[in-house]
N, C-alpha and C positions, 0 to 999 in steps of 0.2 A: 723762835726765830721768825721775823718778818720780811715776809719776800717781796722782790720790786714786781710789779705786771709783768716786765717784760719780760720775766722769769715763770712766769705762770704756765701749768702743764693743764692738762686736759681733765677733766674732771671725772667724765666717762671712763677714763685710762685707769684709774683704780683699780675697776673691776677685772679689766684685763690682766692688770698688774700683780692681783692678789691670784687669780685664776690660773697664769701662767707668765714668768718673767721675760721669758722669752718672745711668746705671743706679744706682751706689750709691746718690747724692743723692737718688731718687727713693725709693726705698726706706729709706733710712736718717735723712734730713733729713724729706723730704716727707711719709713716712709712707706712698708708696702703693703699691700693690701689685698682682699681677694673677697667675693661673696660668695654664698651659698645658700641653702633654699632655707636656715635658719635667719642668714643675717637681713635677707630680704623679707621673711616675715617680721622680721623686727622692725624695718624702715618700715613696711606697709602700717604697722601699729602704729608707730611714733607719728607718722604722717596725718593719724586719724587724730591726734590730741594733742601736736605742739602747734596749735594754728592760733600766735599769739592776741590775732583779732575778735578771736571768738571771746565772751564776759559770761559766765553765765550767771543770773541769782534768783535765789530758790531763801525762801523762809527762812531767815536768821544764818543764811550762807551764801556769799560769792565767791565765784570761780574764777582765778585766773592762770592761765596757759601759755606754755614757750617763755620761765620770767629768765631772767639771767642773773645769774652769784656769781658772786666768787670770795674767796678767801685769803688775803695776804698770809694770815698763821699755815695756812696748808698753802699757798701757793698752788691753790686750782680755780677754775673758771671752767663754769659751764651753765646748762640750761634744769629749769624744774620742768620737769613734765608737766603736770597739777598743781597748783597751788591753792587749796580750799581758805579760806577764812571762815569760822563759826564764830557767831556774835556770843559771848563771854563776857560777865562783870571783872572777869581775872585776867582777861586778854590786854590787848596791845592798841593805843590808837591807831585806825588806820587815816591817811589823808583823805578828805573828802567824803567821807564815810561818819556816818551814829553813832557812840559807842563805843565797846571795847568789842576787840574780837583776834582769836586764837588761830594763829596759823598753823595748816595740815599739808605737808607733802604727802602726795599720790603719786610713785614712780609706775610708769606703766613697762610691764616685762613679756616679750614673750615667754611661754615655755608654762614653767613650774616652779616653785619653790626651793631652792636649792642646799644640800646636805651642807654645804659649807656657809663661810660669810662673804661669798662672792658678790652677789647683789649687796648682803647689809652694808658694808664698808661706803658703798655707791653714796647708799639714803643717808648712813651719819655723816659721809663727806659733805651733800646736799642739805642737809641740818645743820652743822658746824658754818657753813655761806651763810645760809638763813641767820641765823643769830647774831651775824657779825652786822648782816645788813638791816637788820630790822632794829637791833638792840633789845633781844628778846631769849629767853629759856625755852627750848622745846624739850617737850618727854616723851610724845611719842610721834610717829608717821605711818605712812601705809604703803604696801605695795599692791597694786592690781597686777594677778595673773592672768594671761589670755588664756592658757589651756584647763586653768581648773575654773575660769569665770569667776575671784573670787577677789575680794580685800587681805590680808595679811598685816596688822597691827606689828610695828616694832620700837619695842620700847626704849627711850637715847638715854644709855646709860654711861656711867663714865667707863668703863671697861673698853665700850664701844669706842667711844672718844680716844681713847690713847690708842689703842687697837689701829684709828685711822691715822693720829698724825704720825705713829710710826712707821705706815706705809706707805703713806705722802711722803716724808723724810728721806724714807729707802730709795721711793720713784724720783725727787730729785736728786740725789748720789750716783745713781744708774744713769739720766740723762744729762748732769754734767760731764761725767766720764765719759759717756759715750758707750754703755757698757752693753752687750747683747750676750745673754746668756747661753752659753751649749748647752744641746739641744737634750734635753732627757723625751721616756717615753711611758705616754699613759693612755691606759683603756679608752678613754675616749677623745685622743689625738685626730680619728681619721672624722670625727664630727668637727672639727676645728675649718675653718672658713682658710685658712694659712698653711693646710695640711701641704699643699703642694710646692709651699715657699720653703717652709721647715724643714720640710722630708726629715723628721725626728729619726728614723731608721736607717737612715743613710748619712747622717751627720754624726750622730752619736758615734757611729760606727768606725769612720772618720778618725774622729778624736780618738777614740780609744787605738786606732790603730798610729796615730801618732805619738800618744805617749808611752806605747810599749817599743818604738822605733829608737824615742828618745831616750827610755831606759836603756835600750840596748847600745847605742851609744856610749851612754855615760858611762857605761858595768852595769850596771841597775839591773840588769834580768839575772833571775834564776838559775 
């Protein structure tokens, strides 16, 4: 499927998406928002490395920051944090530039490495851009953690690829409909930056007491 721009969802939103449907809707349907002392670590990071003026070049490598993709097949748009180029005879021409050379996304994360594919989904979405925009194959990317100070290699496989356009796919069905999920409840809801918008334990609650109302209605109870 090819999407028009003006259909085009947030790039970023994935992550939220895959992490929590809800949390996206509220943020991305709803409009609403909240900080906390993670999401403000987060802007403080992004702040240090999406500063698109800065170039940097080092030895058979330059640095570019803050680029912008996007992808009519996923229907996202957003920003690369990093984008390295290493000079390669298997690489890519770039403009104005010697040579062949290999593009590398570096997403910068707060935090840690995460149990799920919360972040990864992010980097293949940001890779699937890459390649539409360059006319090029990536295999692998990186992520830099701030609290372990480290790189994390991840290799774009096609697993990953389908993995993403079906979650792209899912996120616009959700915000054609309009659709915001009730509200479930998980261990680490009260770290959520939304915790207060959500109220998971009062909404859920809610619902469930509405549809045992509605059973009781219909006959439906016990």
């Amino acid at each position: 499927m090819i999407y028009n721009e003006d259909n085009y969802l947030m790039l970023s939103g994935i992550q939220h998406f895959y992490f929590c449907k809800r949390q996206w809707a509220l943020i991305h349907i709803e409009q609403q928002w909240d900080e906390n002392e993670a999401t403000m670590e987060g802007l403080y990071l992004h702040s240090k490395v999406d500063n698109p003026l800065i170039i940097e070049t080092r030895k058979d490598t330059f640095v570019s920051r803050a680029v912008p993709i996007s992808s009519p097949t996923l229907g996202l748009s957003g920003i690369v944090d990093v984008l390295e180029f290493i000079k390669d005879s298997n690489g890519i021409k770039v403009p104005n530039k010697e040579g062949k050379w290999i593009p590398n996304i570096v997403e910068y994360k707060n935090g840690k490495p995460k149990p799920d594919h919360r972040d990864i989904v992010q980097l293949v979405a940001q890779v699937i851009c890459l390649e539409e925009k360059l006319n090029c194959n990536i295999k692998f990317s990186d992520f830099y953690y701030n609290e372990v100070k480290r790189r994390m290699t991840v290799e774009i496989t096609n697993e990953l690829r389908n993995e993403v356009y079906e979650v792209a796919n899912e996120m616009h069905k959700f915000y054609q409909n309009k659709i915001t999920p009730q509200a479930e409840t998980y261990k680490n809801c009260t770290k959520c930056s939304l915790y207060n918008i959500c109220l998971p334990r009062l909404t859920k609650k809610i619902v469930n007491i509405n549809n045992y109302i509605s059973k009781y209605i219909t006959g439906g109870e016990e």
